[in-house]
C-alpha positions in Angstrom: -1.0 4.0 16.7 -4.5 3.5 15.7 -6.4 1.3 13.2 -8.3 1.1 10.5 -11.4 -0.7 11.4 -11.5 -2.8 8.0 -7.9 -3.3 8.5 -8.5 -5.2 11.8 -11.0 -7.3 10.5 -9.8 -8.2 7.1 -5.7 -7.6 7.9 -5.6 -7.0 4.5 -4.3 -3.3 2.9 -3.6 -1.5 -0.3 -1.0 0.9 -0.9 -1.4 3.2 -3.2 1.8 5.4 -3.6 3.2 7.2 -7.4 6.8 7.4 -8.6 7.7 10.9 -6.7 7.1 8.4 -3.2 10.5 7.0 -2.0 10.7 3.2 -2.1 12.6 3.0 1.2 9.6 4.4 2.5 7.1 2.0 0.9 9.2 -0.7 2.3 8.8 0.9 5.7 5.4 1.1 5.8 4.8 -2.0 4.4 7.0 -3.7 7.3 5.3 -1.5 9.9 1.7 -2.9 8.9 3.1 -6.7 8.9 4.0 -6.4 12.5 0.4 -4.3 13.0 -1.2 -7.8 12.2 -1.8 -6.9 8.6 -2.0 -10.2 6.7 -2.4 -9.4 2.8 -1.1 -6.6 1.1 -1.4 -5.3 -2.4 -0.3 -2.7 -3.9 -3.0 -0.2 -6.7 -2.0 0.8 -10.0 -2.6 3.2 -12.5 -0.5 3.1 -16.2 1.3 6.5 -16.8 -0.6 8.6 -18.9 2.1 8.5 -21.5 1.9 4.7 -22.0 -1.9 4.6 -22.1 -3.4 3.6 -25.4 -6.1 6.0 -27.0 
């Protein structure tokens, strides 16, 4: 497995994942960085397009 260079120094990572990604998977990955050393996780956002105001 290799590494993200800023991942080994900071251990911190964001996901960024939509709706069509399944959870179980998220969950994996997010488990599988933890035992990488990954200290801080987070995960990035965006509104749906439907709910965004004008």
């Amino acid at each position: 497995m290799s590494t993200n260079a800023r991942i080994r120094k900071d251990k911190e990572l964001y996901l960024h994942a939509d709706r069509s990604l399944n959870y179980g998977l998220v969950v994996e990955i997010m488990a599988t960085a933890r035992r990488a050393g990954v200290e801080s996780m987070g995960m990035i956002t965006e509104p749906d397009k439907e709910l965004r105001k004008p």
